[in-house]
N, C-alpha and C positions, 0 to 999 in steps of 0.2 A: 305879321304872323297871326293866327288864328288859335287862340289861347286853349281852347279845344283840340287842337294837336299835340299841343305840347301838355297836354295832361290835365287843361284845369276841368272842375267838375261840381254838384252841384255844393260836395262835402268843404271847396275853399270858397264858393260865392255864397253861401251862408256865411261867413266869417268876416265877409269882403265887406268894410264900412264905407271910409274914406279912404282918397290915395288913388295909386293907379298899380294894379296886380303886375307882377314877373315874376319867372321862376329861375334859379339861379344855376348858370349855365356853366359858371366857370368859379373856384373859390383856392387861394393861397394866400394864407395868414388873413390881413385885411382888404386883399384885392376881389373886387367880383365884379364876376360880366354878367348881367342879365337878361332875360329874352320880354318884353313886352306884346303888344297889339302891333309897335310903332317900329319894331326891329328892338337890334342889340344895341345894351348901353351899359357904360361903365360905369360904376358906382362903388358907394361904399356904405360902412354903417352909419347910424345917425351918434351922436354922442351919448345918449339914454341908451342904445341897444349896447353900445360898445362896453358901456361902466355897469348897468343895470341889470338889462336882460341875462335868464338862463336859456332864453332859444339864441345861441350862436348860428348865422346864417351854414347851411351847407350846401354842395351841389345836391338838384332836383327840389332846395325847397322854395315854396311860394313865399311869394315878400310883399308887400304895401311900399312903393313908394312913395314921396310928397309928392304933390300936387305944381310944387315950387322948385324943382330940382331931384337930379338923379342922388337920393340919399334913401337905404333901407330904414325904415321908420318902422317896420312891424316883422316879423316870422308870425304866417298863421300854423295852425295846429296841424301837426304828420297826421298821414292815414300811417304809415311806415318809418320806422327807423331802424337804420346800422347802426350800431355802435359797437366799441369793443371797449376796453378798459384803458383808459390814457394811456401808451407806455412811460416807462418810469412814476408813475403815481399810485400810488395805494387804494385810493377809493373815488377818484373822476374820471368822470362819461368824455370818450370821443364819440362825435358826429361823421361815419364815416361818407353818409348819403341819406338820403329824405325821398318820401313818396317814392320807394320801389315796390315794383311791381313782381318782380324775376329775379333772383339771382342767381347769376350764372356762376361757379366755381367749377375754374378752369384748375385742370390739374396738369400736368406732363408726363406723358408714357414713359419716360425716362427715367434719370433719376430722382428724378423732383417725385413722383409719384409716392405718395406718403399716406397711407388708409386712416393713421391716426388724425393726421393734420383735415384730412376729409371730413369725419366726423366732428371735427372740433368747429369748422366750415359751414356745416350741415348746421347745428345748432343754434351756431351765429343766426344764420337764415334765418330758423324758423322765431328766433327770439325777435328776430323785426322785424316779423308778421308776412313777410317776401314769401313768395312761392320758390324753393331750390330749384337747379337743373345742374347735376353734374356735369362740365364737358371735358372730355378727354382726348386733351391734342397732345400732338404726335404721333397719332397710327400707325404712320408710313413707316416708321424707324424699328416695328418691330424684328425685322428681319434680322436688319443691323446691328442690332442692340440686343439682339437676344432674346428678348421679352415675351412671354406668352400672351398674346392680346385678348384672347377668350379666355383663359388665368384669370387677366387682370379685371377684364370684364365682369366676370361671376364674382368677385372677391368685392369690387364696388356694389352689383348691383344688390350681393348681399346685405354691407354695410349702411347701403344709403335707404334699408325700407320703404320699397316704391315710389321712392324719388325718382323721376327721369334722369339717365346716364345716355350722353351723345358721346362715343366717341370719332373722330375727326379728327382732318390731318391740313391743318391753316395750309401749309405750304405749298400744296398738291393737290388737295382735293375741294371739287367745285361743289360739295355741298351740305356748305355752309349755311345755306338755304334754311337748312334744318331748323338753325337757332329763330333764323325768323320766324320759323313755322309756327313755333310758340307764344308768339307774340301776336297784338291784333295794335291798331293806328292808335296812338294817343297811351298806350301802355309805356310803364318805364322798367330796363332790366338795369341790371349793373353788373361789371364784372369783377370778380375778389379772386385772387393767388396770387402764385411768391412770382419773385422776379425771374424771368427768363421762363416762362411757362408759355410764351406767345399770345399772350393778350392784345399787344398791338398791335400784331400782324393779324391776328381774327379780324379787328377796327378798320382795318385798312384793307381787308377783302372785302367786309362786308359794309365799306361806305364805297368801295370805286375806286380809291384815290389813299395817295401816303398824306393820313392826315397826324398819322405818331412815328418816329424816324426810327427805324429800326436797325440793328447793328450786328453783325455775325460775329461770331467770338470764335474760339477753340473749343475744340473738343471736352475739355475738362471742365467748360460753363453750358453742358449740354447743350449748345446753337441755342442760346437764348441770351439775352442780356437785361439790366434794368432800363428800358428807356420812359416811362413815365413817369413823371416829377409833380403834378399838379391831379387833383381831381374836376372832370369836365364831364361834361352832356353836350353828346350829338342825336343829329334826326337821321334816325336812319332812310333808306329810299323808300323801304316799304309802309314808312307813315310813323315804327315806332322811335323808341328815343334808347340810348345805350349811355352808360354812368362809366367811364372809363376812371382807373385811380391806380398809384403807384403799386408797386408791390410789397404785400404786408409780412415782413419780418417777424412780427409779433402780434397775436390773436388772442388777448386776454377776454373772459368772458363779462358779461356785465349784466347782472340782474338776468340771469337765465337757468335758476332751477328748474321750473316746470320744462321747460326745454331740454335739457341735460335731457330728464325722465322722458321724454318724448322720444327722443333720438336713440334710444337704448332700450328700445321696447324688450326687447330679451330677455335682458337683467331684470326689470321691471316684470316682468311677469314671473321669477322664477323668484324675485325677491318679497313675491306676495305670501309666500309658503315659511319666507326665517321667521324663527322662533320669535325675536324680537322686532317690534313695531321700528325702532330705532336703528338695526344694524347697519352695519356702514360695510360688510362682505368683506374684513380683516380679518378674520380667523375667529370671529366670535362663535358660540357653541349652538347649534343649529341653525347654521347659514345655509341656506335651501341654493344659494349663488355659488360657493365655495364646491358644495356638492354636487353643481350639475356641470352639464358639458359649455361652459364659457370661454370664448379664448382668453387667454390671462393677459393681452398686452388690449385688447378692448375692454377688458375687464378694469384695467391698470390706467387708461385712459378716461375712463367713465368717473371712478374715482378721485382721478386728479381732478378734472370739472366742477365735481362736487366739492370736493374742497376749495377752490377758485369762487364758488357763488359761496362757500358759506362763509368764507373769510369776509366778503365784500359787504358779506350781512351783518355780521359783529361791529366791522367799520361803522357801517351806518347807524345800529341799535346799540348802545351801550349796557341796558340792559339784558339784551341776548348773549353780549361777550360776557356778562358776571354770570350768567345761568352757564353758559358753556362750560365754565373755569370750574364752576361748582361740582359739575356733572362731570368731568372727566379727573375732578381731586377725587369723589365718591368712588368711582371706576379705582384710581390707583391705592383708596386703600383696600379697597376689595381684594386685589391682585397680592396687596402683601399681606392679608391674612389668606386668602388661598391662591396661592401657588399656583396651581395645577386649577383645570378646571374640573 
């Protein structure tokens, strides 16, 4: 394989010492497949990265292996990172994918179709430096399903502020083409949503061949099912590479304030007018957000984010958590000497 197709470039051979470069093709728990010069090889970590290191390998990142055997001895430095928030952990980083380029957040014209869950999606993106591309399979089913598809259209391409919205229909429609369109040879995307959205069947139109096994259900699992269990990288035909991963149940945020404020331009520009430097668009007394035209369940989602990164900041600062504490004791005796505002 020619290390140049699979993404490498000058930002990991500056980095490159000793060893022999792969980039990680395949990853569950401690299993990894990697891609070389030499082809595909099975490996694992070295005992230093497994007890020491803070870069846990992911699928798409570059690795050093020894010289002496298939063993990860290094993670070099992301251009890119996924992550979201460990589920069940309060304050630890998952590695969902490395060095993306694109990501794709596929939604379902169905019922799966969620505007909040999209922005929540969208800012994920942009916190790990990924270019977005909303796509929205199932088209075909509007008829059937009822759904206004130019509705649902304006409503995303509202939400997603000039983000690219494909929508497309995996099961029927030949052009899929689209997704590649985006993409140029040695680029990496990856694909993020819930289960039964058809992600695996996008994979398997757009590689040729059933490379993810897909399974028809009933009606009431919208014709989709979970069939991905591992995170992997394929080459697509047209030269680039696609990040294939299960479907994410839960999308905690991680270190992504200025992102929040990115993806909410609205609020942000109408929250440059509150009275106070600090509000938070609760009901406080000239809140420029409260007073304009916002929808209250983007408004209500925007919100919840911010409080998700500023929790995760207390975690991390414990000096910030005593200022917090301070500044919201000062706030309640305010309220019980005046009442009313």
């Amino acid at each position: 394989m020619n290390l140049e197709q699979l993404g490498w470039s000058d930002f990991f051979a500056r980095q490159c010492a000793t060893g022999i470069p792969a980039r990680v093709a395949f990853a569950c728990r401690e299993q990894f497949i990697v891609w070389t010069e030499s082809g595909e090889v099975d490996t694992e970590p070295s005992g230093a990265l497994r007890h020491a290191s803070q870069l846990w390998p992911a699928v798409g990142d570059w690795v050093m292996l020894r010289d002496d055997g298939p063993v990860i001895d290094r993670v070099l430095e992301r251009r890119t990172t996924l992550s979201r928030k460990q589920p069940g952990s309060e304050s630890s980083e998952q590695v969902l994918a490395a060095n993306v380029d694109v990501l794709f957040i596929v939604s379902g014209l169905d019922h799966d179709y969620n505007p909040r869950r999209l922005e929540r999606y969208l800012v994920v993106a942009r916190e790990s430096g990924a270019t977005p591309v909303i796509v929205l399979n199932k088209a075909d089913l509007a008829g059937e399903l009822g759904f206004d598809l130019e509705e649902l259209l304006r409503l995303t391409r509202t939400l997603a502020g000039g983000t690219t919205v494909l929508p497309l229909s995996a099961m029927t429609d030949a052009s899929l083409d689209v997704l590649g369109a985006t993409m140029s040879p040695g680029e990496t995307a990856a694909m993020v949503g819930s289960s039964g959205v058809g992600k695996s069947t996008i994979l398997n139109r757009l590689l040729g061949a059933e490379r993810r096994r897909t399974m028809a259900v009933g009606a009431s699992d919208d014709r989709g099912r979970h069939t991905t269990t591992a995170r992997e990288l394929f080459v697509m035909p047209g030269g680039w590479l696609l990040i294939d991963m299960p479907g994410l149940r839960e999308v905690g945020l991680w270190s992504a304030e200025q992102s929040v404020d990115a993806g909410f331009g609205d609020i942000q520009e109408l929250a440059a007018a509150c009275r106070f430097r600090d509000c938070t668009h609760s009901g406080e007394p000239g809140c420029a957000v409260a007073d304009g035209a916002v929808d209250q369940a983007r408004l209500a989602n925007y919100q919840k984010m911010r409080r998700e990164v500023e929790y995760l900041k207390r975690k991390a600062d414990p000096e910030l958590a005593r200022q917090t504490r301070a500044k919201w004791k000062a706030i309640e005796k305010s309220v019980r000497r005046h009442p009313k505002w």
